[in-house]
C-alpha positions in Angstrom: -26.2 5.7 10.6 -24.7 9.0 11.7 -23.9 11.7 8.8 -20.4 13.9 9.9 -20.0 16.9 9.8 -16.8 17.6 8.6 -14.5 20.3 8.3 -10.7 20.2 6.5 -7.9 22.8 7.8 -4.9 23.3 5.1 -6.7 22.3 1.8 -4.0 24.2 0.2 -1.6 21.3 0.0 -1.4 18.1 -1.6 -2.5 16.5 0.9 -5.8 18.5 1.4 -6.6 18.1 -2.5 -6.7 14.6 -2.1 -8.5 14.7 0.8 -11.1 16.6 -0.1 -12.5 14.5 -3.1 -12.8 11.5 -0.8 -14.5 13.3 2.0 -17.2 15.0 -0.7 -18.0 11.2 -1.8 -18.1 9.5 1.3 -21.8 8.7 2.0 -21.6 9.3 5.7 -19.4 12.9 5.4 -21.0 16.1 4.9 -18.1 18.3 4.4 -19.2 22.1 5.6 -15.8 23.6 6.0 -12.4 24.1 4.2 -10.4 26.4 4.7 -7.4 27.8 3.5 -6.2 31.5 3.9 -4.1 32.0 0.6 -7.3 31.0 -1.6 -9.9 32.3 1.0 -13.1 33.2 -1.1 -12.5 31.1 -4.4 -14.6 28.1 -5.6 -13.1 24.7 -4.6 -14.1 23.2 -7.9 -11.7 25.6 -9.5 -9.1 24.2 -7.4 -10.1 20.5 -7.4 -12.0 19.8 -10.4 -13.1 16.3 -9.6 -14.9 18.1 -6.5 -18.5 18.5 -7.5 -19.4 21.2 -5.0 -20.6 24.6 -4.8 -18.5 25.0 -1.6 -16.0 28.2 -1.2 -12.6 27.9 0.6 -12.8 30.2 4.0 -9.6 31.5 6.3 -10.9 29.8 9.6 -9.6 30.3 12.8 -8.9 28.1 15.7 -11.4 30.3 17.5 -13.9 29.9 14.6 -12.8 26.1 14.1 -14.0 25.6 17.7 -17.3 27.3 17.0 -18.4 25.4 14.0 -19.9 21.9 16.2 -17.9 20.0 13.9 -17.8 15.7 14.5 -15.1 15.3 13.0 -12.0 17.8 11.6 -8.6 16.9 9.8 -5.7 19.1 10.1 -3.9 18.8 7.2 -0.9 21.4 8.0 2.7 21.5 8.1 4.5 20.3 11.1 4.2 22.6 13.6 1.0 24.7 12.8 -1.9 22.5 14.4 -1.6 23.4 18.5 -3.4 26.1 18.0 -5.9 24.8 16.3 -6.2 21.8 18.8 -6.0 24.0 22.1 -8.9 26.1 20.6 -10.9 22.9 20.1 -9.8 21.4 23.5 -11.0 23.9 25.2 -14.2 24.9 22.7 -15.5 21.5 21.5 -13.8 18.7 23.1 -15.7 16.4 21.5 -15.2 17.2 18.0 -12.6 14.0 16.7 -9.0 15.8 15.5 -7.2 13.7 13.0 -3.6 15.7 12.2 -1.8 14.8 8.8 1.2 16.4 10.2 3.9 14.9 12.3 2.8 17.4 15.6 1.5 14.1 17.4 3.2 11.3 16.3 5.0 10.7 19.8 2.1 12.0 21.9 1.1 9.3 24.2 -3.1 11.1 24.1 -3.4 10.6 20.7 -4.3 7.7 19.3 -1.2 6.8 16.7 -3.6 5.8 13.2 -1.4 2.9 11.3 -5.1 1.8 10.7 -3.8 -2.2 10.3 -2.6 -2.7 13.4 -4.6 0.3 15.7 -8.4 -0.4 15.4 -9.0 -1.5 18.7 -7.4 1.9 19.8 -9.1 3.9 17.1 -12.3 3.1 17.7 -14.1 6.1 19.5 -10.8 7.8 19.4 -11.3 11.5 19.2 -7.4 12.5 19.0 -6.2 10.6 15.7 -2.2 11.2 14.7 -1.8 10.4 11.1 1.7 8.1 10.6 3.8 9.7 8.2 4.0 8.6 4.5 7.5 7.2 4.6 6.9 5.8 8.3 3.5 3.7 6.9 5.3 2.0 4.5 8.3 1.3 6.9 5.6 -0.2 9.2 3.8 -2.5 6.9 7.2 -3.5 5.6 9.2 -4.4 9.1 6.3 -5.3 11.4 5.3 -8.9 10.4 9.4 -9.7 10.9 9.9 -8.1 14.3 10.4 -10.5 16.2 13.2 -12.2 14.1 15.3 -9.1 14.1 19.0 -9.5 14.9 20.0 -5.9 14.3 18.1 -2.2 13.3 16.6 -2.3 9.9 18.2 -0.6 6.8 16.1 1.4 5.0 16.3 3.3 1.7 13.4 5.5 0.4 12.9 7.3 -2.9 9.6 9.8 -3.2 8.1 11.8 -5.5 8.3 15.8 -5.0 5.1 16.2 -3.7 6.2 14.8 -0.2 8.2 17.9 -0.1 4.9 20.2 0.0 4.4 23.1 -1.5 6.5 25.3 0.1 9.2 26.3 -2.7 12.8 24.4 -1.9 15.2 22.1 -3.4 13.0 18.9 -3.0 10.5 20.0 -5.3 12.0 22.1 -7.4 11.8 20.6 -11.1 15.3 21.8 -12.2 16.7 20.5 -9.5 15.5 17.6 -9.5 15.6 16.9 -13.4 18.5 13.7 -14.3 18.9 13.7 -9.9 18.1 12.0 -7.3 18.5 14.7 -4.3 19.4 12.4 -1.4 18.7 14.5 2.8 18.3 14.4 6.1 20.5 10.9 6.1 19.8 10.5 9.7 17.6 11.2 12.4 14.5 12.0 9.9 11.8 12.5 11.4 10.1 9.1 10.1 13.3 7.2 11.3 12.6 8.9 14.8 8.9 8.0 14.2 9.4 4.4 13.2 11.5 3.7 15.7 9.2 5.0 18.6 6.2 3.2 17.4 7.6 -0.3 17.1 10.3 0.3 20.1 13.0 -1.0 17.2 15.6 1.4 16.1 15.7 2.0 12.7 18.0 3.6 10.7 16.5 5.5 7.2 17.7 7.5 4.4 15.3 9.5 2.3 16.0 10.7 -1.6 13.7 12.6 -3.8 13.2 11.7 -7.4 11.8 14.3 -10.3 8.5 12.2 -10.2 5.3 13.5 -8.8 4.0 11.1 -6.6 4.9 7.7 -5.0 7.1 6.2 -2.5 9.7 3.2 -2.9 11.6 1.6 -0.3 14.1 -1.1 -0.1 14.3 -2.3 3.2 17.0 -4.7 4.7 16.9 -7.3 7.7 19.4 -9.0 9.6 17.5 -12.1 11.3 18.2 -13.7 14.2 18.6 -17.3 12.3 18.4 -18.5 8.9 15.1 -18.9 7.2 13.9 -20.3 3.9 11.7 -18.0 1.4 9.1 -19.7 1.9 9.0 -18.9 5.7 9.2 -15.4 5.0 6.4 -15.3 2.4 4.4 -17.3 4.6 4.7 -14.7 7.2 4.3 -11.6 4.8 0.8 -13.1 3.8 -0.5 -14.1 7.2 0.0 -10.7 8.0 -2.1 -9.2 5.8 -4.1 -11.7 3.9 -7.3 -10.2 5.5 -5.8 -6.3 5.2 -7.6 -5.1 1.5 -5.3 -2.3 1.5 -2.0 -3.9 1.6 -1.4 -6.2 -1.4 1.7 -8.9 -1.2 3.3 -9.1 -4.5 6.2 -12.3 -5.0 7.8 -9.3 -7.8 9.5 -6.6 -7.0 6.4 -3.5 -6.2 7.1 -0.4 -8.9 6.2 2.7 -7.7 4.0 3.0 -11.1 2.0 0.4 -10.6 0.1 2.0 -7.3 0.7 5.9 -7.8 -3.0 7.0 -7.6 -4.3 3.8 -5.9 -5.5 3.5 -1.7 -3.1 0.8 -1.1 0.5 -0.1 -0.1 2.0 -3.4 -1.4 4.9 -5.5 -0.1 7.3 -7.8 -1.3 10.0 -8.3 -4.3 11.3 -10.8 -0.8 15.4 -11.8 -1.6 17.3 -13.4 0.8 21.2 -12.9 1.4 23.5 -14.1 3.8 22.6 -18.0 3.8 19.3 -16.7 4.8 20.1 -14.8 7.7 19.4 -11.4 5.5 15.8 -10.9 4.3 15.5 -7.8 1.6 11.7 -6.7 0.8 9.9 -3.5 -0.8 7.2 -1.6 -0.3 5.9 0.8 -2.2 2.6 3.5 -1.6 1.0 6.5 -2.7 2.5 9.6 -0.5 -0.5 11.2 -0.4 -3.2 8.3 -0.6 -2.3 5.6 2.1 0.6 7.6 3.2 -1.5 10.4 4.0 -5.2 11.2 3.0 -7.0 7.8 2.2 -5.5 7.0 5.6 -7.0 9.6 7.4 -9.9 8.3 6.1 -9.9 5.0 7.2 -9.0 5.9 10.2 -12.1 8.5 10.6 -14.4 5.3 9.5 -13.0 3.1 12.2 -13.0 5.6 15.2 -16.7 6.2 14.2 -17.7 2.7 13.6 -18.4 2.9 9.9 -17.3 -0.1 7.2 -13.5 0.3 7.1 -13.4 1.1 3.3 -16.6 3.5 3.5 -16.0 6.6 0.5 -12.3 5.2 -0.2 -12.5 4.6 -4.1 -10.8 1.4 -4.0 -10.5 -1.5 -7.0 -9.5 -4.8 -6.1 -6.4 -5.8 -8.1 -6.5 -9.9 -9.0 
């Protein structure tokens, strides 16, 4: 089977230390290129200890990034830095399989919108892969198996960890701030409400907090249904939906953000019902950075290129 070359633009962030780990242990990846301008010349070991690798971070260019006969590259960038990247590979090497982190694509109709559990027949031999956001993944997994008994927009209340604010110095992850707070924002129109709401073509309506942990998100989600329904209805539907899905994990508890900070997988459920039944509450909880972001971007890499879904992702079944 075909080895990757790879290359990783933005390793500076959180995201791009997650990613590059994974990529450096995934048997079909050889990772030739990461680059970041701030730390251009030093050692990524020294910046990623778990990364065994005698490989230097480099200030590359979209003019250089087009050059370099990459397979496959991930922009891993704020929102709003990867057109030039992409219209230097459009027009360089066409062919070399884009997968952007950031939001820049999320509501492009030519690229291929990665929620890896319900887009593999579109993201296999994609070449333009947008990554979902964090928030927007776990809203997904969350609200999808129910759409079709929605009554009214889903409620949604999400708490993160700091490092979904970057690394970019502001309020959201700054420690004495957020010490003893929860820092609530961007109440409406987010950009993942916007997001969420254009994937499943069902308005959505999300508020976003940040807590003085690390990494993690939690989100308690509510559901006006159409007609009543037992618990059992709703469980039954949660499962079918993902009894075959390793990475998303249906829990009849409440999920706790500690229990899967630092895992690959999302998991659903805590399921409460209010109203007589016509009001379904559920949670779901992820890594930000993991399946919100890089392990992912992984998956999806494996299933546009035809490799074993869960090829390099470090994954341990939980009984």
């Amino acid at each position: 089977m075909k080895t990757l070359k790879a290359g990783l633009i933005g390793a500076r962030g959180h995201v791009g230390k997650e990613l590059i780990p994974l990529l450096l242990a995934h048997p079909q990846v050889e990772l030739e290129l990461i680059s970041s301008r701030e730390l251009e010349g030093q050692p990524v070991q020294a910046m990623v200890p778990e990364a065994v690798s005698d490989l230097h971070f480099r200030n590359v260019g979209p003019e250089e990034l087009a050059r370099a006969g990459l397979d496959v590259c991930f922009l891993a960038l704020p929102n709003g830095y990867a057109s030039e990247f992409v219209q230097a590979v459009e027009q360089g090497s066409p062919d070399t399989c884009l997968i952007d982190l950031s939001g820049d694509h999320r509501f492009d109709d030519a690229w291929v919108y990665g929620l890896s559990e319900y887009q593999r027949l579109a993201l296999a031999g994609a070449r333009r892969i947008s990554n979902p956001g964090c928030y927007a993944t776990g809203m997904q997994l969350a609200i999808r198996p129910y759409l079709d008994w929605l009554a009214e927009p889903p409620v949604c209340f999400g708490v993160s960890g700091y490092s979904g604010a970057g690394t970019k110095p502001s309020p959201k992850n700054d420690l004495n701030v957020l010490r003893d707070n929860l820092l609530p924002y961007a109440l409406a129109n987010h950009l993942h409400e916007e997001e969420v709401s254009h994937q499943m073509n069902q308005p959505v309506h999300f508020s976003p907090h940040v807590a003085q942990f690390f990494r993690g998100i939690s989100l308690t989600i509510h559901l006006r249904l159409q007609s009543a329904v037992t618990y059992a209805q709703a469980m039954q539907r949660l499962r079918e939906a993902y009894e075959n899905e390793p990475l998303v994990q249906v829990s009849e508890e409440i999920p706790e953000v500690k229990a899967n900070a630092g895992r690959h997988h999302a998991v659903v459920g805590g399921l409460t019902l209010g109203d007589a039944g016509q009001r379904l509450v559920l949670v779901a909880t992820l890594d930000n950075l993991l399946k919100g972001a890089a392990t992912q971007a992984v998956q999806n890499m494996n299933l546009a290129f035809g490799f074993e879904e869960l090829t390099g992702i470090a994954w341990e079944e939980q009984a």
